[in-house]
C-alpha positions in Angstrom: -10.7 6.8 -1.8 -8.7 9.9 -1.5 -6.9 11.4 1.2 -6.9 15.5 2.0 -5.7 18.1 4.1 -8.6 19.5 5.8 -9.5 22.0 8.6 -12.3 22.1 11.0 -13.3 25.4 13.1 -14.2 25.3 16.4 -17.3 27.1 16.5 -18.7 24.1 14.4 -18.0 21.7 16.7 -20.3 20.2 19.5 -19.0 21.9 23.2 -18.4 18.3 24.1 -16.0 17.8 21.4 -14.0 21.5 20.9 -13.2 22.6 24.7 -9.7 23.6 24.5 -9.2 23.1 20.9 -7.9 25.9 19.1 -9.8 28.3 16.5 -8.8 26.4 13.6 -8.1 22.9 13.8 -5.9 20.8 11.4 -7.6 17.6 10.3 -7.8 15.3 7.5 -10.5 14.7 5.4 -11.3 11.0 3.9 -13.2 11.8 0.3 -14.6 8.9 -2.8 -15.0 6.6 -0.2 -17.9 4.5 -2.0 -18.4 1.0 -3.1 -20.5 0.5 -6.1 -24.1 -1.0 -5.7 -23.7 -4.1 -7.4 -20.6 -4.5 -4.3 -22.4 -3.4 -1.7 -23.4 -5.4 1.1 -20.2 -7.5 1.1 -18.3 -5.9 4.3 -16.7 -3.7 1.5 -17.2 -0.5 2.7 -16.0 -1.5 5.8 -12.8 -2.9 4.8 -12.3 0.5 3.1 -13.1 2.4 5.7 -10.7 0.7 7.9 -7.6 1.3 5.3 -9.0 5.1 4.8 -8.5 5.2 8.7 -5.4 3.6 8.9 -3.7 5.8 6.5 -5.6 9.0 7.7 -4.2 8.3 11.3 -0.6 8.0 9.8 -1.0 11.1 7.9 -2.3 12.9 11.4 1.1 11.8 12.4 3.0 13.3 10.4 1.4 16.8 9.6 -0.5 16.8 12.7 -3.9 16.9 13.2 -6.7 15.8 15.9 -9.9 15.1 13.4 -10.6 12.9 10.9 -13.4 14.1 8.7 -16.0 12.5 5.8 -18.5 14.0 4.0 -21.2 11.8 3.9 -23.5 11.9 0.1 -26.5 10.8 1.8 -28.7 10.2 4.8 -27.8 6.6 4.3 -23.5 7.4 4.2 -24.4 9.0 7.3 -25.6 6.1 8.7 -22.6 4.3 8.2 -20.3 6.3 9.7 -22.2 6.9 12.4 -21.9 3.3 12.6 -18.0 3.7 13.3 -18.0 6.0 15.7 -18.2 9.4 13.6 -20.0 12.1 15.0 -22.0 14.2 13.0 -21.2 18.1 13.0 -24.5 20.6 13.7 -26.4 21.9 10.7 -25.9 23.8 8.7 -22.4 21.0 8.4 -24.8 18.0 9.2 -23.1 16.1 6.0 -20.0 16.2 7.6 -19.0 13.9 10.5 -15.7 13.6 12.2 -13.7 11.6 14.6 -10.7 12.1 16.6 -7.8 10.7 15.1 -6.8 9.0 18.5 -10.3 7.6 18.6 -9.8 5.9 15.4 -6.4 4.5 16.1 -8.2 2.8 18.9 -11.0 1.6 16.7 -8.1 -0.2 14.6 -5.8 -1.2 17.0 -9.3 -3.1 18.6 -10.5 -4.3 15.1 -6.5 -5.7 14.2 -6.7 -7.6 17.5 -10.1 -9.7 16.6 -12.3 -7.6 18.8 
């Protein structure tokens, strides 16, 4: 799992989700999240997701940021994060799905606390 600087344009985002924001928006983008097939299955992936999240809200606090992006490989990654509250972007950016960093420190705060 790697950690990036990333940026996310407004005009790619849903109305819903990009009122006010501005043209460019900073972000950070989780990449090589995977677990290997013979792992899968095992509440892994989750458990990585849920570091990649911690440490991408921390790093939204320092450089700033609002988003947190993945680019999913397949219908199936998709799926997954879809499964944690990312939303996917329109086509033609349909492999990429985002969620706001407040959002996910939330989703953590409620998964630290048993619920």
């Amino acid at each position: 799992m790697s950690l990036a600087p990333d940026k996310i344009r407004r005009a790619d985002l849903p109305r819903s989700i990009g009122r006010g924001d501005p043209d460019e928006i900073p972000a950070i983008l989780i990449g090589k999240l995977a677990v290997h097939d013979v792992l899968q299955g095992q509440g892994l992936g989750r458990q990585l997701l849920v570091d990649a999240l911690s440490r991408a809200v921390s790093a939204v606090e320092v450089v700033s940021g609002r988003y947190i992006v993945a680019e999913a490989i397949d219908e199936r990654a998709v799926a997954f994060y879809r499964g944690y509250g990312f939303r996917q972007l329109p086509p033609p950016s349909a492999m990429r799905l985002i969620v706001k960093s407040s959002d996910a420190s939330a989703s953590i705060a409620r998964s630290q606390a048993g619920g």
